[in-house]
PDB file of N, H, CA, C and O in Angstrom:
ATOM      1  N   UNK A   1      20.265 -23.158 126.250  1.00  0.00           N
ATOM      2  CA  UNK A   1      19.559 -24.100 125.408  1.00  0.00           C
ATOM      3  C   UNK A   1      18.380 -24.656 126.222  1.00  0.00           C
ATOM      4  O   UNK A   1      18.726 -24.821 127.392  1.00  0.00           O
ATOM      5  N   UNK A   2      17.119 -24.995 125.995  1.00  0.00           N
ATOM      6  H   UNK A   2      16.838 -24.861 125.045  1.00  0.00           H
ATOM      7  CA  UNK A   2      16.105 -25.181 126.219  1.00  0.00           C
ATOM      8  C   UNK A   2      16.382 -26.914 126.655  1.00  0.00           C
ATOM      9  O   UNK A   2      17.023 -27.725 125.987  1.00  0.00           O
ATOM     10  N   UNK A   3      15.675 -27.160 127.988  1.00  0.00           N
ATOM     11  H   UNK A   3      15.154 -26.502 128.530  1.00  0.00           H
ATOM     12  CA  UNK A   3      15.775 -28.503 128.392  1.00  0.00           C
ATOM     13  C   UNK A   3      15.678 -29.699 127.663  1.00  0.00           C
ATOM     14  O   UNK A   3      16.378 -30.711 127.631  1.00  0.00           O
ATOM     15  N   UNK A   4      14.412 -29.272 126.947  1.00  0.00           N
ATOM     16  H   UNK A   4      13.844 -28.450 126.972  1.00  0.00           H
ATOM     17  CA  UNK A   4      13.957 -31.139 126.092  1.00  0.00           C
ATOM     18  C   UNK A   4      14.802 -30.497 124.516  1.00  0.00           C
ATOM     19  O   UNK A   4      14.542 -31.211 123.547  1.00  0.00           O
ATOM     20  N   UNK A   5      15.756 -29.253 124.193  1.00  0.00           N
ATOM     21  H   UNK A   5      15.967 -28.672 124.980  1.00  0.00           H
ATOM     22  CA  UNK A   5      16.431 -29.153 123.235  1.00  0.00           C
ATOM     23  C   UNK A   5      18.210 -30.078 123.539  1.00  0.00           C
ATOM     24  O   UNK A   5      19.083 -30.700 122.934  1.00  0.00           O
ATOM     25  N   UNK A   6      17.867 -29.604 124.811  1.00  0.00           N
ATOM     26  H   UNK A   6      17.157 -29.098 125.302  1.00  0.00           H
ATOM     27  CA  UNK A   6      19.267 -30.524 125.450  1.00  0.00           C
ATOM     28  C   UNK A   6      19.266 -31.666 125.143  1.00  0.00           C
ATOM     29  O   UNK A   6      20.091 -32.175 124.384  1.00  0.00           O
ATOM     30  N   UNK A   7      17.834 -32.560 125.982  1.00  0.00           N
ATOM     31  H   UNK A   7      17.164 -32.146 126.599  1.00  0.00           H
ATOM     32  CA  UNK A   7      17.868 -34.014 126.077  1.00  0.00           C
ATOM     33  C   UNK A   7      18.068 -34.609 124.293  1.00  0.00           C
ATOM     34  O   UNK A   7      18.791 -35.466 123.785  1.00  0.00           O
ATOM     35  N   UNK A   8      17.321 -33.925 123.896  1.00  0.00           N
ATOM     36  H   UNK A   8      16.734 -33.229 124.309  1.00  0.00           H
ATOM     37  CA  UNK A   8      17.528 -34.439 122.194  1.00  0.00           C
ATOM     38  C   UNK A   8      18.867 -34.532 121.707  1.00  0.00           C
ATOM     39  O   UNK A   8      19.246 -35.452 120.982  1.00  0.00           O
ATOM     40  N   UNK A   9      19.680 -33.471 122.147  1.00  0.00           N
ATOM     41  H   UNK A   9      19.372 -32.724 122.736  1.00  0.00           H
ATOM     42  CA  UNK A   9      20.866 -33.446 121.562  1.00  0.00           C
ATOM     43  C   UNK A   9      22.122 -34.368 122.149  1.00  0.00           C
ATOM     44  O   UNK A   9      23.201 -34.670 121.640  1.00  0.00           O
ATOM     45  N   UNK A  10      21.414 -34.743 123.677  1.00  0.00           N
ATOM     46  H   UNK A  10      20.537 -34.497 124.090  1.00  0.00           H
ATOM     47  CA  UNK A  10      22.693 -35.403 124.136  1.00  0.00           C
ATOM     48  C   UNK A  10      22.168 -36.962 123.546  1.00  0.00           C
ATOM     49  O   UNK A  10      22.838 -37.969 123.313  1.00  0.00           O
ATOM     50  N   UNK A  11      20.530 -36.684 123.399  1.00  0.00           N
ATOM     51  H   UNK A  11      19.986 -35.866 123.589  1.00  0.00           H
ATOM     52  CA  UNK A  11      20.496 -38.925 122.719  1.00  0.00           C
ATOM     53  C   UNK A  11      20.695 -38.687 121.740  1.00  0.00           C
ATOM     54  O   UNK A  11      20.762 -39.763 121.146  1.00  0.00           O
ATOM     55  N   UNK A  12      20.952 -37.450 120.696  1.00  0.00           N
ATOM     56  H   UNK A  12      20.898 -36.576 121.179  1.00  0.00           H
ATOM     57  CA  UNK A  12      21.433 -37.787 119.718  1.00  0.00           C
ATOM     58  C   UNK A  12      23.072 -38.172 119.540  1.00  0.00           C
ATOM     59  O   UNK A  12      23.529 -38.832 118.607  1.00  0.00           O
ATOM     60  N   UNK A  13      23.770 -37.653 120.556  1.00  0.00           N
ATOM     61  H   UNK A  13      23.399 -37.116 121.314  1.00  0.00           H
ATOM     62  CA  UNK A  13      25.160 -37.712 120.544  1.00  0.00           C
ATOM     63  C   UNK A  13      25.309 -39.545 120.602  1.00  0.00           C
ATOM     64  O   UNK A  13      25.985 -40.279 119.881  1.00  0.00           O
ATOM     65  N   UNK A  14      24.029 -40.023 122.207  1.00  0.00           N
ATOM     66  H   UNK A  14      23.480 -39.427 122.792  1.00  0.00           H
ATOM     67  CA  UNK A  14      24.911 -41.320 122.284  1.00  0.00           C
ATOM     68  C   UNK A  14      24.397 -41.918 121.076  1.00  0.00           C
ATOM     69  O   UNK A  14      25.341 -42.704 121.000  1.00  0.00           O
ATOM     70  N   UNK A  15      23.548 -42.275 119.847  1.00  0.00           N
ATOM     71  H   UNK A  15      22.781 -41.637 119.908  1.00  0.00           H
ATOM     72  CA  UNK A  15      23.172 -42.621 119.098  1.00  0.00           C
ATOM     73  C   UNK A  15      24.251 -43.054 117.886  1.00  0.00           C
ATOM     74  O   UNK A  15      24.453 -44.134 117.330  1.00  0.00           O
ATOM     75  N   UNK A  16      24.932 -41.549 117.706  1.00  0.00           N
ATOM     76  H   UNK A  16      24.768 -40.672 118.157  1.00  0.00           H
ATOM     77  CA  UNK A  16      25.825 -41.054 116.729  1.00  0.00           C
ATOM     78  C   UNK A  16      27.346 -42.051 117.482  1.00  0.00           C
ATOM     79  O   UNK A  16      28.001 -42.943 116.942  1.00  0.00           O
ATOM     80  N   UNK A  17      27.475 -41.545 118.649  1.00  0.00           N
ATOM     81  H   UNK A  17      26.944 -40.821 119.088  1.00  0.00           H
ATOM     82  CA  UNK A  17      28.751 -42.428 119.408  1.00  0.00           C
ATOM     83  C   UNK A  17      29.028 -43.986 118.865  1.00  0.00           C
ATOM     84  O   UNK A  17      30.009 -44.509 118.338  1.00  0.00           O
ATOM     85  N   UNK A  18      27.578 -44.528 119.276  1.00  0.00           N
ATOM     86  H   UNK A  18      26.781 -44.102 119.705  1.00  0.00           H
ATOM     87  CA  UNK A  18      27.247 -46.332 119.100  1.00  0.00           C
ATOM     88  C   UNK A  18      27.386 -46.559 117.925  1.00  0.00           C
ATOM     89  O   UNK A  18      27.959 -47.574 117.531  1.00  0.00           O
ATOM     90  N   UNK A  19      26.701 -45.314 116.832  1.00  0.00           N
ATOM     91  H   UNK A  19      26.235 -44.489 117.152  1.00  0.00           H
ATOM     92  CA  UNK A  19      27.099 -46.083 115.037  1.00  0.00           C
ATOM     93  C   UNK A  19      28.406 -46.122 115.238  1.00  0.00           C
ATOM     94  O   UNK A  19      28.970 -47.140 115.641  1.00  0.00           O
ATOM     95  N   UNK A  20      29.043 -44.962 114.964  1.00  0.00           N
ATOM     96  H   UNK A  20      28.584 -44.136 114.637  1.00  0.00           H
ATOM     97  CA  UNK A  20      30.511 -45.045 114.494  1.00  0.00           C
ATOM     98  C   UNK A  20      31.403 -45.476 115.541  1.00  0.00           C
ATOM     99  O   UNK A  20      32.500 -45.757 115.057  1.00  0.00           O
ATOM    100  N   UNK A  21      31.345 -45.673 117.064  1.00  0.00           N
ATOM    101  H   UNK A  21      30.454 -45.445 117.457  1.00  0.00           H
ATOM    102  CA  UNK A  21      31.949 -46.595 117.210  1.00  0.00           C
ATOM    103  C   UNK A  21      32.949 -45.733 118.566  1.00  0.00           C
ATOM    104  O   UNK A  21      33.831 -46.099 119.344  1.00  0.00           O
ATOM    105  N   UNK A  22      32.122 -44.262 118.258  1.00  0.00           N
ATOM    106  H   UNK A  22      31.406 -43.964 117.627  1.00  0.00           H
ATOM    107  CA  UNK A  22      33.271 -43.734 119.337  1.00  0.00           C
ATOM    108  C   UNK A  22      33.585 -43.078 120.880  1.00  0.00           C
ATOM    109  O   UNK A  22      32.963 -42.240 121.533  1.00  0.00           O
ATOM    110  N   UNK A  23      34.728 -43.776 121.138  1.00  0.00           N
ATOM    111  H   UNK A  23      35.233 -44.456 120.606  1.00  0.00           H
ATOM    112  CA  UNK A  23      34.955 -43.797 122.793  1.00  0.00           C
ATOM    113  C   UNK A  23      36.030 -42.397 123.252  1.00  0.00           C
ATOM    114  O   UNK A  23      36.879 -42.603 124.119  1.00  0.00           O
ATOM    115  N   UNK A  24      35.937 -41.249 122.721  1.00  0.00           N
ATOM    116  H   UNK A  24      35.248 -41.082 122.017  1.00  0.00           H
ATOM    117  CA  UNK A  24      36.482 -40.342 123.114  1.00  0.00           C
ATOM    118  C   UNK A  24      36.065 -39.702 124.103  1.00  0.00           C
ATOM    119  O   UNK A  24      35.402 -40.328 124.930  1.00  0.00           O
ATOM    120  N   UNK A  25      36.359 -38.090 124.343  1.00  0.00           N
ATOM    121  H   UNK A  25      36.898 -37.581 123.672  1.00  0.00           H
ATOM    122  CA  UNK A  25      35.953 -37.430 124.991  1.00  0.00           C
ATOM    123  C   UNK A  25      34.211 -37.063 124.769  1.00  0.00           C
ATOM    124  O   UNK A  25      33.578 -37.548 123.831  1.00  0.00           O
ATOM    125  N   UNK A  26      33.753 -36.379 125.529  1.00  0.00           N
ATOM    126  H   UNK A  26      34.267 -35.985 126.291  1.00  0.00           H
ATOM    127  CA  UNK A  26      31.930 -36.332 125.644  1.00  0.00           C
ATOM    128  C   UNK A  26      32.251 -34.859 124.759  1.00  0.00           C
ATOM    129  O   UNK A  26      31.856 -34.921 123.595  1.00  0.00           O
ATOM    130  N   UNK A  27      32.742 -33.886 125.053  1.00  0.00           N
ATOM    131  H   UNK A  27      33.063 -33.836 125.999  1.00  0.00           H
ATOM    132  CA  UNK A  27      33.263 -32.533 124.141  1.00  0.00           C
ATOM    133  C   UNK A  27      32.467 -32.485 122.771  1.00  0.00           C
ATOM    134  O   UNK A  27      32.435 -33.383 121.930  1.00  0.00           O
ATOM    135  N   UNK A  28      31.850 -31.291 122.719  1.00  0.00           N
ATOM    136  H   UNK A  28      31.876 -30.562 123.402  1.00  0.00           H
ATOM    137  CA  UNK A  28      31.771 -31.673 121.107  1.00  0.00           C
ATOM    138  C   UNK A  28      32.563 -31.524 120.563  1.00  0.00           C
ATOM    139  O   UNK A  28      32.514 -32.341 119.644  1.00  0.00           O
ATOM    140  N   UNK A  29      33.670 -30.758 120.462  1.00  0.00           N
ATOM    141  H   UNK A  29      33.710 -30.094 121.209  1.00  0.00           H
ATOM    142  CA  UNK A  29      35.131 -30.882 120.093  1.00  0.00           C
ATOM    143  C   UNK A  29      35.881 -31.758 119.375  1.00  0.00           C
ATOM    144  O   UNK A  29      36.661 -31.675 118.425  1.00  0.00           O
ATOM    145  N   UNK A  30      35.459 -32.598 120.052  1.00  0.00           N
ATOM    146  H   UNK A  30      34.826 -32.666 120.823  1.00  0.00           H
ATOM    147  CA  UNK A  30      36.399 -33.849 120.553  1.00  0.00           C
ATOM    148  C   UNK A  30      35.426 -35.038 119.241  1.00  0.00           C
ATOM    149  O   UNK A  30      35.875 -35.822 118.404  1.00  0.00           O
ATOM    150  N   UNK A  31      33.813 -34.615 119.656  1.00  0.00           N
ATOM    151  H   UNK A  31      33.448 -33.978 120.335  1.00  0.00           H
ATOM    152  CA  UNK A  31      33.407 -35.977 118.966  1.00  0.00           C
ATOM    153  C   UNK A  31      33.075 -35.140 117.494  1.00  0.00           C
ATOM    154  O   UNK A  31      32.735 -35.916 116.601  1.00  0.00           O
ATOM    155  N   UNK A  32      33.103 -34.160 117.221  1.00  0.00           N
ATOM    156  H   UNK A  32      33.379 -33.529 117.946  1.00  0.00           H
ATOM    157  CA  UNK A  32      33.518 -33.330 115.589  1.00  0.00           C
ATOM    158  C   UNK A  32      34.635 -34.309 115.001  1.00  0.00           C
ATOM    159  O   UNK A  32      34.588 -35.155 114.108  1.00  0.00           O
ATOM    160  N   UNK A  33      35.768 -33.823 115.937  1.00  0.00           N
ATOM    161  H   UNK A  33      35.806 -33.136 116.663  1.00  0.00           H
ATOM    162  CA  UNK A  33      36.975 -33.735 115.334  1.00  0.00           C
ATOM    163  C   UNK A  33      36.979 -35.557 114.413  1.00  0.00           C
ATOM    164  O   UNK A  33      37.329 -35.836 113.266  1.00  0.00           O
ATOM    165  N   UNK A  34      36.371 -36.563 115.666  1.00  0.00           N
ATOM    166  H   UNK A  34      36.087 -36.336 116.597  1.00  0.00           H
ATOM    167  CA  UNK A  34      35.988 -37.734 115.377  1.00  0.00           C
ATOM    168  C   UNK A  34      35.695 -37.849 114.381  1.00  0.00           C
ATOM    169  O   UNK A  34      36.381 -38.432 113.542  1.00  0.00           O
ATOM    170  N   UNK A  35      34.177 -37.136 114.086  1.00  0.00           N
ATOM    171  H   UNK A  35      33.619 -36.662 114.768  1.00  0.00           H
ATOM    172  CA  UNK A  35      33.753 -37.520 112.561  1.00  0.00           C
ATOM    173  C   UNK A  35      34.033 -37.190 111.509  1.00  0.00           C
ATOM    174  O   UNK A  35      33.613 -37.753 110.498  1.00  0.00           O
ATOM    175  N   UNK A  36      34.968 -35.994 111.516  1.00  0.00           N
ATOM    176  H   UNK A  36      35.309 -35.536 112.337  1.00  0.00           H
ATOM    177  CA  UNK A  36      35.284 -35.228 110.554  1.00  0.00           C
ATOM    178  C   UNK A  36      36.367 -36.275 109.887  1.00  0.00           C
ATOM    179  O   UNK A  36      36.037 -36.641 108.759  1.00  0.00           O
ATOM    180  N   UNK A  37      37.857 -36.934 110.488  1.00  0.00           N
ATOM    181  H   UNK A  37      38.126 -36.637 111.405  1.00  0.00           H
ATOM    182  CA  UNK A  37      38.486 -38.220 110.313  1.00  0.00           C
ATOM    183  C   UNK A  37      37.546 -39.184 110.059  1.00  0.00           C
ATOM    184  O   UNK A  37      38.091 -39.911 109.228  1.00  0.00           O
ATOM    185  N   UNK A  38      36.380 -39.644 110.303  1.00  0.00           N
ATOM    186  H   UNK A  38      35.937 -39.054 110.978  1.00  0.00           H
ATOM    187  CA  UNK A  38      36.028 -40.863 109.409  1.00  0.00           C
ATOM    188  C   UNK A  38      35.771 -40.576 108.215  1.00  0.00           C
ATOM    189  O   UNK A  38      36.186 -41.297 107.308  1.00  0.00           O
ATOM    190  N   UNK A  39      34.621 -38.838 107.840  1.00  0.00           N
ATOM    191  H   UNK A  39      34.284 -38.252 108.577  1.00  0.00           H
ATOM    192  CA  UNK A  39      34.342 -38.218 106.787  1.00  0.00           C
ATOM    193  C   UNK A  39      35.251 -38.677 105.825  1.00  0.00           C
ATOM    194  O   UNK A  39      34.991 -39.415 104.875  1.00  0.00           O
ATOM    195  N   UNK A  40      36.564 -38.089 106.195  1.00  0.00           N
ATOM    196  H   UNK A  40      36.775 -37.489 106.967  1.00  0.00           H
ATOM    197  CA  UNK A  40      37.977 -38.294 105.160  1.00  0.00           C
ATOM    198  C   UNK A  40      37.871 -39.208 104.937  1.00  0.00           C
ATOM    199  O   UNK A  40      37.629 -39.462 103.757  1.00  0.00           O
ATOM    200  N   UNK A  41      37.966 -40.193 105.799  1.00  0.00           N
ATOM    201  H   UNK A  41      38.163 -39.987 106.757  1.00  0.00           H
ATOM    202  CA  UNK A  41      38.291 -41.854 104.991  1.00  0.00           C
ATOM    203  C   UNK A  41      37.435 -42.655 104.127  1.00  0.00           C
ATOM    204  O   UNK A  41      37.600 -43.764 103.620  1.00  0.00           O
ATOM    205  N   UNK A  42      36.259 -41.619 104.077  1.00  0.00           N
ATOM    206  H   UNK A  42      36.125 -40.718 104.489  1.00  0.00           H
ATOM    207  CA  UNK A  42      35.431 -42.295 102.969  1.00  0.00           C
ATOM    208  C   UNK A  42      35.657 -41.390 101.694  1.00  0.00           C
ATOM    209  O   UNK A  42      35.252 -41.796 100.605  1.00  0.00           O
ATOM    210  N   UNK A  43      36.290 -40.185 101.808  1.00  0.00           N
ATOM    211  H   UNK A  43      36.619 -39.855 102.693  1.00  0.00           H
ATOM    212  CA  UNK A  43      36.094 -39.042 100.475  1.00  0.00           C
ATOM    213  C   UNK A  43      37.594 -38.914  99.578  1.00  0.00           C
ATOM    214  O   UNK A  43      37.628 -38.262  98.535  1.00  0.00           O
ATOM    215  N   UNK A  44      38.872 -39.654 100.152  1.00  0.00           N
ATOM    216  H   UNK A  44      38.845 -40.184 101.000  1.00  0.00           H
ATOM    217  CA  UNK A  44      39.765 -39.441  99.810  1.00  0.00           C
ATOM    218  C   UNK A  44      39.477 -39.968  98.298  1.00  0.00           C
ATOM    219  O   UNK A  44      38.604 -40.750  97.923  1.00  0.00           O
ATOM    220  N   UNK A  45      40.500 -39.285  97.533  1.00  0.00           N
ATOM    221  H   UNK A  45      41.210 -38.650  97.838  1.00  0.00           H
ATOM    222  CA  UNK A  45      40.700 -39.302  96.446  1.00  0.00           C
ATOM    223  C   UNK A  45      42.062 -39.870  95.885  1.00  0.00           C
ATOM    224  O   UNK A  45      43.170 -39.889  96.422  1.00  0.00           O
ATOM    225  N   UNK A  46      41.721 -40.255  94.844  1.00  0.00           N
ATOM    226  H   UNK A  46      40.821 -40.240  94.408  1.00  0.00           H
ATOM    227  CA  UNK A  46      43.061 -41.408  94.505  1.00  0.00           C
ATOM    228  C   UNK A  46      42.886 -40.222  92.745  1.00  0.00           C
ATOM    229  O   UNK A  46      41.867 -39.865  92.154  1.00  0.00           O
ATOM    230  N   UNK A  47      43.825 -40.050  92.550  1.00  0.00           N
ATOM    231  H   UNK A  47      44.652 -40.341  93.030  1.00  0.00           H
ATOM    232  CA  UNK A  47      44.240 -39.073  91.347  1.00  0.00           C
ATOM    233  C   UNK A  47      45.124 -40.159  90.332  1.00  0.00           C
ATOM    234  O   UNK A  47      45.615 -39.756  89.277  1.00  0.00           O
TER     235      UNK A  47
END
């Protein structure tokens, strides 16, 4: 990945971290898995 493609992506990470709030692992893995659980908690469905 290209240097100033890096730097963008890691201030975008801490950016994304500070909204939602999260103190996990640095992984993207890790901070997916994060958002993907808040995703849910706004989309659940009540039937």
């Amino acid at each position: 990945m290209p240097i100033e493609l890096l730097k963008a992506h890691n201030a975008l990470d801490k950016v994304v971290d500070a909204v939602y709030g999260y103190k996990g692992g640095k992984d993207d893995a890790s901070r997916v898995a994060f958002l993907f659980e808040q995703y849910q908690k706004l989309v659940v469905l009540d039937y």
